[in-house]
ZADO-1210 file (C-alpha; in nm, 4 decimals, padded with zeros to 6 digits):
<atoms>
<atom x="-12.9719" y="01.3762" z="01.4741" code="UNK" pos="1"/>
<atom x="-12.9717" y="01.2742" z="01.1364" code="UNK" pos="2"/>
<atom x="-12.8425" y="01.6016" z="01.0023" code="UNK" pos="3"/>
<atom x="-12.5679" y="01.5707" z="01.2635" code="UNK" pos="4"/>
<atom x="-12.4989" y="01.2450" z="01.1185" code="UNK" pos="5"/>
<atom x="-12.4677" y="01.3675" z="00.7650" code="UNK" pos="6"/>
<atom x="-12.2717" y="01.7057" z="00.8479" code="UNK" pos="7"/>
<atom x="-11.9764" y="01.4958" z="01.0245" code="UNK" pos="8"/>
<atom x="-11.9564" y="01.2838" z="00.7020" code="UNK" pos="9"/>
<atom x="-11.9284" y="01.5539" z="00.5115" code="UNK" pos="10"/>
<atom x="-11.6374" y="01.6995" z="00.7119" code="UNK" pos="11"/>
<atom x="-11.4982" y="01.3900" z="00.7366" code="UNK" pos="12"/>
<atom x="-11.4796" y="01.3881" z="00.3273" code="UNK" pos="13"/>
<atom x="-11.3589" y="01.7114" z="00.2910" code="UNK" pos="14"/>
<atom x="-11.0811" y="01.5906" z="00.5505" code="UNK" pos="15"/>
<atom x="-10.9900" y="01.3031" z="00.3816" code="UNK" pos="16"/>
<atom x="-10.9939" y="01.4593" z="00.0399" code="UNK" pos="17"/>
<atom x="-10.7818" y="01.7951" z="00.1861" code="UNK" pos="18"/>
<atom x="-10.5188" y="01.5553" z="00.3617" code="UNK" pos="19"/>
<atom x="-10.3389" y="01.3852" z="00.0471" code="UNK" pos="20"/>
<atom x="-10.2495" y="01.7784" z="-00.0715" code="UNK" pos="21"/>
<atom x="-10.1762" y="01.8617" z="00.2489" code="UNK" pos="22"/>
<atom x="-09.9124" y="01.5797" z="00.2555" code="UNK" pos="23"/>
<atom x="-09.7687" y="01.6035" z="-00.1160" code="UNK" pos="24"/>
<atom x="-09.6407" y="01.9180" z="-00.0174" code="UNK" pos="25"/>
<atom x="-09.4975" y="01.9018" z="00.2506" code="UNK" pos="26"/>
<atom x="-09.3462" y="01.5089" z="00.2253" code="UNK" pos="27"/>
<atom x="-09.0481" y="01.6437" z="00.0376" code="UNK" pos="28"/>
<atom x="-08.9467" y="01.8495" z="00.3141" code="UNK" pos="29"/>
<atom x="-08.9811" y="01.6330" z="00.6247" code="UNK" pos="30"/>
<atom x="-08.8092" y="01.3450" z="00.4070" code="UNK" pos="31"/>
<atom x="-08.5083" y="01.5397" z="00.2831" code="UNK" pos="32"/>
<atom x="-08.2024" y="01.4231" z="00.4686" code="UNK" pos="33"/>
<atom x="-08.0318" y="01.7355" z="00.5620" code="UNK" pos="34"/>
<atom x="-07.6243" y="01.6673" z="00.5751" code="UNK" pos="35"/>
<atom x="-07.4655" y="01.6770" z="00.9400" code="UNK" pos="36"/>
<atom x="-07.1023" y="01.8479" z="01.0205" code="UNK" pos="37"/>
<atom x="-06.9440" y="01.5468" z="01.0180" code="UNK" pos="38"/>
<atom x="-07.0467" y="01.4982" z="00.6830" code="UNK" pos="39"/>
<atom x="-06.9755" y="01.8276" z="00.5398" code="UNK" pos="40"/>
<atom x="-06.6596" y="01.8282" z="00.6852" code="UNK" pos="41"/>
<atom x="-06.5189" y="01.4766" z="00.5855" code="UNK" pos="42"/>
<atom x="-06.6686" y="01.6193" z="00.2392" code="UNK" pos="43"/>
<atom x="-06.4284" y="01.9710" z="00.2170" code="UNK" pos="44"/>
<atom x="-06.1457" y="01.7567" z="00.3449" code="UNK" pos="45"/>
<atom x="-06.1959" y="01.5129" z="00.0131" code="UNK" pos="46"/>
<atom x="-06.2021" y="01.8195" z="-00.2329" code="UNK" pos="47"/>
<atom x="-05.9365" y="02.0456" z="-00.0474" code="UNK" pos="48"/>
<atom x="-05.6201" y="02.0734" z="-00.1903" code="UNK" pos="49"/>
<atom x="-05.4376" y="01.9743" z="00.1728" code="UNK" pos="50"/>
<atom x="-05.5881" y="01.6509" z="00.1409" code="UNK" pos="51"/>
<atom x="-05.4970" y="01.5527" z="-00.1944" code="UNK" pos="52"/>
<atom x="-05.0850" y="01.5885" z="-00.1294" code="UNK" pos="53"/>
<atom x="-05.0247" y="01.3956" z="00.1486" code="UNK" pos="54"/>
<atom x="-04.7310" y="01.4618" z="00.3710" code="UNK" pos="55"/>
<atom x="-04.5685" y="01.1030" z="00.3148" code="UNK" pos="56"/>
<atom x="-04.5412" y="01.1084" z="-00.0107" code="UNK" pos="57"/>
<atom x="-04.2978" y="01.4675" z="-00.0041" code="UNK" pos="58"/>
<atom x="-03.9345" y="01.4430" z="00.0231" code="UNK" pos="59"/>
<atom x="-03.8195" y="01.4354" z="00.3811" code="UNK" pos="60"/>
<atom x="-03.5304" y="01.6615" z="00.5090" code="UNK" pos="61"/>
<atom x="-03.3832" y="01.3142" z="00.5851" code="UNK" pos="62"/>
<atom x="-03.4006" y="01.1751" z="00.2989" code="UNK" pos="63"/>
<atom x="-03.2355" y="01.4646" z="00.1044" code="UNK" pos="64"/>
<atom x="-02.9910" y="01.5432" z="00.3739" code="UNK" pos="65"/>
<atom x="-02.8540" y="01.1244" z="00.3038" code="UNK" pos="66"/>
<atom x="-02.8483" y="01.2002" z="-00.0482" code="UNK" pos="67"/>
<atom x="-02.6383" y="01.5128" z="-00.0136" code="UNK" pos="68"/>
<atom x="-02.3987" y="01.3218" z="00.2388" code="UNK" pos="69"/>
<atom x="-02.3432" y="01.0307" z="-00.0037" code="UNK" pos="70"/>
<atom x="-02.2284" y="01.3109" z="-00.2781" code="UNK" pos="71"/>
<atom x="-02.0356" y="01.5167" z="00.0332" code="UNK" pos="72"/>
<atom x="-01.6453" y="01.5055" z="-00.0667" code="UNK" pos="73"/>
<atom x="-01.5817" y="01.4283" z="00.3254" code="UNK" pos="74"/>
<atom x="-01.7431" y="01.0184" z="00.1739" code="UNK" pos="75"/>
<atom x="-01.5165" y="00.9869" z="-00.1122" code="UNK" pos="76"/>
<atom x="-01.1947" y="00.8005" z="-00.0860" code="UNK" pos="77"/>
<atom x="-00.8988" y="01.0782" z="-00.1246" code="UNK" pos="78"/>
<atom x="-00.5841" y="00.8779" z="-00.2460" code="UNK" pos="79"/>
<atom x="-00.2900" y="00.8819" z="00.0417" code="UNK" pos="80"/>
<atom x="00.0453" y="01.0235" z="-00.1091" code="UNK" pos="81"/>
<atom x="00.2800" y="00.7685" z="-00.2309" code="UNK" pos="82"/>
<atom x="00.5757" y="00.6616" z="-00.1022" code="UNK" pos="83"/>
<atom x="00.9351" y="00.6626" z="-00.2877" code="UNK" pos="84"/>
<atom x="00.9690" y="00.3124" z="-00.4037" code="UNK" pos="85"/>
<atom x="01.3084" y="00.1477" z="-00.3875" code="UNK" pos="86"/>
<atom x="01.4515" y="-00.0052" z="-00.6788" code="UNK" pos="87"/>
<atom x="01.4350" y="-00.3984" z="-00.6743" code="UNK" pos="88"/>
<atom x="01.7497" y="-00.5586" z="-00.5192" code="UNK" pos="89"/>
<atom x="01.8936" y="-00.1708" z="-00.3905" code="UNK" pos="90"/>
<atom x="01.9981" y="-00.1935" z="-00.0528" code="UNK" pos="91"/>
<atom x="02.0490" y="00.0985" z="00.2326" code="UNK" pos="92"/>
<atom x="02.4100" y="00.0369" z="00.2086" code="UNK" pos="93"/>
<atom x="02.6255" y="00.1912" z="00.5211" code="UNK" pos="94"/>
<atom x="03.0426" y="00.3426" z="00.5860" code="UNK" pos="95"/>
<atom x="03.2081" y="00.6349" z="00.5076" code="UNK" pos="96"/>
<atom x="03.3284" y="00.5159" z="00.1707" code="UNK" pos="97"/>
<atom x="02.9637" y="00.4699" z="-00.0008" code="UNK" pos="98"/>
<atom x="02.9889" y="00.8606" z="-00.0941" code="UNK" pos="99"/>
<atom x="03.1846" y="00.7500" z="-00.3588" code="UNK" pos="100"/>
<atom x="02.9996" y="00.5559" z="-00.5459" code="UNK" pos="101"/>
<atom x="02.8205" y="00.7157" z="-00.8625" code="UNK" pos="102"/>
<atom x="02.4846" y="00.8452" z="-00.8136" code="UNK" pos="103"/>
<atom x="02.3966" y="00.7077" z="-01.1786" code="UNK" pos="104"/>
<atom x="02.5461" y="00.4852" z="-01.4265" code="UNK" pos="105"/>
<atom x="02.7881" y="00.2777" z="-01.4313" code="UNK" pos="106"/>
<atom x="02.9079" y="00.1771" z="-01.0673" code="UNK" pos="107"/>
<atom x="02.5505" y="00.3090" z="-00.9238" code="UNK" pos="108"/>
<atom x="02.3829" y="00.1214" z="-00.6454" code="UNK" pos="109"/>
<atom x="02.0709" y="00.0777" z="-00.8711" code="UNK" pos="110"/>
<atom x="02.2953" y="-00.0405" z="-01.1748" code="UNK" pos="111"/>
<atom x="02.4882" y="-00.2896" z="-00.9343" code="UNK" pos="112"/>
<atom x="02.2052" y="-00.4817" z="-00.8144" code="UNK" pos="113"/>
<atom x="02.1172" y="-00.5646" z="-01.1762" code="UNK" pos="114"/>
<atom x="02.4431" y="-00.7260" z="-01.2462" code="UNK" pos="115"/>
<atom x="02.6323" y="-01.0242" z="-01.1492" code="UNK" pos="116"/>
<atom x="02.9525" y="-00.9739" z="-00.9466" code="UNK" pos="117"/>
<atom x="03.2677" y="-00.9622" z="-01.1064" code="UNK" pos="118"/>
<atom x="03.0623" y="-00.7788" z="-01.3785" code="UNK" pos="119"/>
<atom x="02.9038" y="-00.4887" z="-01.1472" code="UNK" pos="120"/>
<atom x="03.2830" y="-00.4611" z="-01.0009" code="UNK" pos="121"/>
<atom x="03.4645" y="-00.3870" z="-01.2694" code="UNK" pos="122"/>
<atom x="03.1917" y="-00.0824" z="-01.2927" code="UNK" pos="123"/>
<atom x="03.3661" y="00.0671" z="-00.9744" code="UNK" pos="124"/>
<atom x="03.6844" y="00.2403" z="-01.0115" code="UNK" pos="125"/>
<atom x="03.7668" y="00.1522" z="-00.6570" code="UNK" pos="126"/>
<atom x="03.8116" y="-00.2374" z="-00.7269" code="UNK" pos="127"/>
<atom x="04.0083" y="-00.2065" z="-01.0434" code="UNK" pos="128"/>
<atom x="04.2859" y="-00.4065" z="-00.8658" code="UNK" pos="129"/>
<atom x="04.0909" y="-00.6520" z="-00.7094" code="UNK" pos="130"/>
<atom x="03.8976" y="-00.7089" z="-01.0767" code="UNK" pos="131"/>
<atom x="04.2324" y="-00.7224" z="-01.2763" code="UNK" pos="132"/>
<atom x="04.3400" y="-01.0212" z="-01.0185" code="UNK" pos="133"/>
<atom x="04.0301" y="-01.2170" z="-01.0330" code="UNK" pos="134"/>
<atom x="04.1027" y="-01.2453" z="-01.4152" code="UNK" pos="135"/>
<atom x="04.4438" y="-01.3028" z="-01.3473" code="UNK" pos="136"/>
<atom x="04.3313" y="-01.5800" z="-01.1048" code="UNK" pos="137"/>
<atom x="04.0618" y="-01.6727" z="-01.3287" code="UNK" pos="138"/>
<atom x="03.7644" y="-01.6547" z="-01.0864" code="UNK" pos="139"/>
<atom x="03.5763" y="-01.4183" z="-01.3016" code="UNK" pos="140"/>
<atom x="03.3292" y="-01.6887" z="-01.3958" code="UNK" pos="141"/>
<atom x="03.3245" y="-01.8455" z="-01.0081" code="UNK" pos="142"/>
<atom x="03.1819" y="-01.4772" z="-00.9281" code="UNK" pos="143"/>
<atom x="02.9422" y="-01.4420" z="-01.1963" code="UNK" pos="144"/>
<atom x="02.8322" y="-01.7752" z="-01.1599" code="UNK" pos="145"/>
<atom x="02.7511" y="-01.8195" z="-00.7874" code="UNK" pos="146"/>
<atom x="02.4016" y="-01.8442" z="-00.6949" code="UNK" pos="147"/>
<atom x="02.4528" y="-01.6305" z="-00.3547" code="UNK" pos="148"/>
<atom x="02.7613" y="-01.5035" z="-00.2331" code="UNK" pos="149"/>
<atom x="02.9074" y="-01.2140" z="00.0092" code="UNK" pos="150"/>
<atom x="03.2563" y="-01.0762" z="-00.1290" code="UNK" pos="151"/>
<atom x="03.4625" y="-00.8707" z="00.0873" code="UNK" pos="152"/>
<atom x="03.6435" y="-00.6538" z="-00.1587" code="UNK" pos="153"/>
<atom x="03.9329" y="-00.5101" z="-00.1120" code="UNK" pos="154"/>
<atom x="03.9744" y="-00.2181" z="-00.2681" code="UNK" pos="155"/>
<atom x="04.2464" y="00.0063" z="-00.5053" code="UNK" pos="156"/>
<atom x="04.4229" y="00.1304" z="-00.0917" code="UNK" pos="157"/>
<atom x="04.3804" y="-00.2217" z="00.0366" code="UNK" pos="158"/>
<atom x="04.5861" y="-00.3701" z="-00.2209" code="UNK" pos="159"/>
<atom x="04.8204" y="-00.0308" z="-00.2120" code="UNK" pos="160"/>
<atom x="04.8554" y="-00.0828" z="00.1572" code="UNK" pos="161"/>
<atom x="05.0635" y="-00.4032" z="00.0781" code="UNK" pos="162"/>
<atom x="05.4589" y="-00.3832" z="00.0385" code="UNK" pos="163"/>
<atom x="05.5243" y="-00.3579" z="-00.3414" code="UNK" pos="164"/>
<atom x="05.7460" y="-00.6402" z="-00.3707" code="UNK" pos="165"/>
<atom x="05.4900" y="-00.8974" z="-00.2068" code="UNK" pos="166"/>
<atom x="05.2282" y="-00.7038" z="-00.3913" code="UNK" pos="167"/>
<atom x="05.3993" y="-00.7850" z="-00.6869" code="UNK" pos="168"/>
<atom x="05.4951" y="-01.1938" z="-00.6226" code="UNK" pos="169"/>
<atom x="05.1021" y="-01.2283" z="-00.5049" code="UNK" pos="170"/>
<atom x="04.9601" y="-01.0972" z="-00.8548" code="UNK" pos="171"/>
<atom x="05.1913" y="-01.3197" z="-00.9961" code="UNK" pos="172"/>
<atom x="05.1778" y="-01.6109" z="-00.8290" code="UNK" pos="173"/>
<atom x="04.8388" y="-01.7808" z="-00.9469" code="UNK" pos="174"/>
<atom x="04.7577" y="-02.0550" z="-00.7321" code="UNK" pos="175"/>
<atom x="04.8252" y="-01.8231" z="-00.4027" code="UNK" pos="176"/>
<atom x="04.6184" y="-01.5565" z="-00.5416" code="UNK" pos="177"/>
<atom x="04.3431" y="-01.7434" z="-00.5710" code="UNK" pos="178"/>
<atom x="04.3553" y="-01.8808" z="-00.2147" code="UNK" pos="179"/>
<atom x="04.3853" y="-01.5104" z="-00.1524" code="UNK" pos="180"/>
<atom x="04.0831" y="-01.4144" z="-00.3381" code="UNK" pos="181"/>
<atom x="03.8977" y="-01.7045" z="-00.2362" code="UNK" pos="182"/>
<atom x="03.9423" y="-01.6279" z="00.0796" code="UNK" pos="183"/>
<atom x="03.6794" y="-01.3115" z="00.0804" code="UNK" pos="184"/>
<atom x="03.4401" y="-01.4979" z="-00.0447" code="UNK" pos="185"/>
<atom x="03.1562" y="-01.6275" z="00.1737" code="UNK" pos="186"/>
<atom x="02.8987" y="-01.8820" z="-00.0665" code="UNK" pos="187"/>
<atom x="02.5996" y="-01.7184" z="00.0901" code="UNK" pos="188"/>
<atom x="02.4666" y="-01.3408" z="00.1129" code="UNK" pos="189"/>
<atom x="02.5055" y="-01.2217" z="00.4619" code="UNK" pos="190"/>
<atom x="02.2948" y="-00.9636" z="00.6198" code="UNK" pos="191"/>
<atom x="02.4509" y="-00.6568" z="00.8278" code="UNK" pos="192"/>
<atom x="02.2585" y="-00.7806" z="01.1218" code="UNK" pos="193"/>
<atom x="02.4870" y="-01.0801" z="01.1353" code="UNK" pos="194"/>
<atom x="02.8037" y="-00.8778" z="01.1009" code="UNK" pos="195"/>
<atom x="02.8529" y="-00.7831" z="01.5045" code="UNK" pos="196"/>
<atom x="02.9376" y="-01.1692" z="01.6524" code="UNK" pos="197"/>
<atom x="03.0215" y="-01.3179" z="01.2935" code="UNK" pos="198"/>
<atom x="03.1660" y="-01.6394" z="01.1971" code="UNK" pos="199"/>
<atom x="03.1717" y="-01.7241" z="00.8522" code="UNK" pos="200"/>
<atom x="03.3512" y="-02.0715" z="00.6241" code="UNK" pos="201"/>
<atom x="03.4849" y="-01.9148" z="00.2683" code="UNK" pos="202"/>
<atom x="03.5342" y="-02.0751" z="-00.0590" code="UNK" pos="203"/>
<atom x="03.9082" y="-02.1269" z="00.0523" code="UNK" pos="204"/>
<atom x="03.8179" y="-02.3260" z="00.3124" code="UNK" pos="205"/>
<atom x="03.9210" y="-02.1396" z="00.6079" code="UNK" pos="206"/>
<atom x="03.6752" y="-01.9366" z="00.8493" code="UNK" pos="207"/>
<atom x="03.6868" y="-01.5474" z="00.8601" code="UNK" pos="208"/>
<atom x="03.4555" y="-01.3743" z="01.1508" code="UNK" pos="209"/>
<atom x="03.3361" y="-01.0512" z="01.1718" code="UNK" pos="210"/>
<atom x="03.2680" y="-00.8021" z="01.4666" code="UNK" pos="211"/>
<atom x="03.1695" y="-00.4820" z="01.5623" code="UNK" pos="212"/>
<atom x="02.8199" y="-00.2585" z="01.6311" code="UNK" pos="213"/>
<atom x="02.5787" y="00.0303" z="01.4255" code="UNK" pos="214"/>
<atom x="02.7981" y="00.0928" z="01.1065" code="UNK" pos="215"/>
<atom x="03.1722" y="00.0384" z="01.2149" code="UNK" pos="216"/>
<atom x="03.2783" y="-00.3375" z="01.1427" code="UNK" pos="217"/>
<atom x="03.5747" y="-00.5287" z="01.1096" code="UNK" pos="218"/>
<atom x="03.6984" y="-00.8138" z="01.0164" code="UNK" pos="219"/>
<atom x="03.9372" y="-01.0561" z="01.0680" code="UNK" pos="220"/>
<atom x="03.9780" y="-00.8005" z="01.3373" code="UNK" pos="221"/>
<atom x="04.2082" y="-00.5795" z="01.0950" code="UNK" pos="222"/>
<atom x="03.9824" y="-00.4995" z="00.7980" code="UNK" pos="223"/>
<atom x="03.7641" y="-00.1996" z="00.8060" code="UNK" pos="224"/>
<atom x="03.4489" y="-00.2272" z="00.6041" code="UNK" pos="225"/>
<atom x="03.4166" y="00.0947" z="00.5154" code="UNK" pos="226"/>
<atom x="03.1558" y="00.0774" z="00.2316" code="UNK" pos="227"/>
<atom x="02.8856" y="-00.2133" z="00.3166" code="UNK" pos="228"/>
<atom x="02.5465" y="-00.3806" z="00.2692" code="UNK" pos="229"/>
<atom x="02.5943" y="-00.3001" z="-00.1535" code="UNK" pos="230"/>
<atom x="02.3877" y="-00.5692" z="-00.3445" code="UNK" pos="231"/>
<atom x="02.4373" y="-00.7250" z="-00.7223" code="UNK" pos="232"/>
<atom x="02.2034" y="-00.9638" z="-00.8766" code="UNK" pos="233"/>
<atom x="02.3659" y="-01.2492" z="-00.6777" code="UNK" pos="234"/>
<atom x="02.5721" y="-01.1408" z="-00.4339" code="UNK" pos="235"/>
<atom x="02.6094" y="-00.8676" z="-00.1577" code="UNK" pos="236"/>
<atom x="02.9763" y="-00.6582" z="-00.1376" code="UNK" pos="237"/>
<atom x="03.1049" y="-00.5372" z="00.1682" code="UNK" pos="238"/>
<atom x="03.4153" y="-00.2915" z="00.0840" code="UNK" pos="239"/>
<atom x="03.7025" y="-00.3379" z="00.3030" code="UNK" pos="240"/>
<atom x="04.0325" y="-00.1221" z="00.3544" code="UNK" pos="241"/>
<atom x="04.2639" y="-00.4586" z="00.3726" code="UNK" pos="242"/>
<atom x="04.3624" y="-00.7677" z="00.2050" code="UNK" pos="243"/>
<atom x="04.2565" y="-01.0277" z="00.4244" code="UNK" pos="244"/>
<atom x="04.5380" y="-01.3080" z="00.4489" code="UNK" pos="245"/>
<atom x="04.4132" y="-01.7030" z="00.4765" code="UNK" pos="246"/>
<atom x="04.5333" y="-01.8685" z="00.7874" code="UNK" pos="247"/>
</atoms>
């Protein structure tokens, strides 16, 4: 019994002695953490190449596709033709009789407009009469001077239509020439649109009225205008085929 007693010590201490050894080698094993797929995955996914360029931070078709559009032609502003331009003070002036007129120069619609009356008529050869009696009547300066004024001149045939002998006591006869001349003035520009039912005081004193429609106007009911609507720097001309008579 005793012997029994002393055996099972002894295996006990060999046991307890064999154990620790037993353990040391094998305790690295069983505590090694070995690394799940999750792991090893999220792992390859930090060191791949894929994962270090991310997709955000690329160009976008959109974004190059705005870019392109704001350099497209189609966005720029293309500048619209001009139009002609009209020379300051030229009218659209109207009648059969404005062919005449020099295209350039002297007597030109654009030269006109930049001078004052009596001074842009004596540039026509068609109012060489009419000129020659305003000096005569000394109204030159009246004409010039106005601030705004409508002349119906009479021109060279207007004064031709007249009989020679009156023709000839009128140019000589001051005082009645210049009720004459007078008389075709209006002391205010007026505008074809108020030529068709017209009614008009002149710096004679007496009214002369105007009538007619489009381009074909009268007035007085006799006198054609037959060149019309021509400015100068202060006053707008209507040509006309007669020498009006004060009533």
């Amino acid at each position: 019994m005793k012997r029994t007693r002393i055996r099972a010590t002894v295996v006990a201490a060999a046991l307890a002695a064999a154990l620790p050894v037993t353990l040391g080698t094998q305790a690295p094993q069983a505590l090694a953490v070995t690394p799940s797929p999750d792991s090893s995955t999220s792992a390859a996914e930090s060191t791949s190449p894929s994962a270090s360029t991310s997709p955000s931070t690329s160009p976008s078709p959109s974004t190059s596709t705005s870019s392109s559009a704001s350099a497209s032609p189609s966005t720029s502003t293309s500048p619209s033709p001009s139009r002609p331009r009209t020379a300051p003070g030229v009218a659209v002036p109207f009648g059969p009789e404005c062919s005449s007129l020099p295209r350039r120069g002297e007597g030109s619609l654009r030269a006109m407009a930049r001078e004052r009356l009596a001074i842009a008529a004596s540039h026509n050869p068609d109012l060489s009469t009419l000129v020659a009696a305003a000096r005569k009547a000394a109204l030159v300066r009246t004409l010039n001077n106005g601030h705004a004024l409508t002349l119906f001149a009479p021109t060279n045939e207007a004064f031709a239509k007249i009989p020679k002998r009156q023709r000839e006591r009128l140019l000589n006869d001051r005082a009645q020439l210049a009720k004459v001349l007078k008389y075709h003035v209006v002391n205010r520009r007026i505008s074809p649109r108020e030529l068709p039912h017209g009614t008009f005081r002149t710096l004679e004193g007496a009214p002369l009225t105007t009538s007619g429609s489009g381009t074909h106007f009268k007035v007085d009911g006799t006198a054609k205008i037959v060149c019309g609507n021509i400015r100068t720097a202060n006053a707008t001309v209507y040509l006309i085929d007669t020498v009006l008579m004060p009533k």
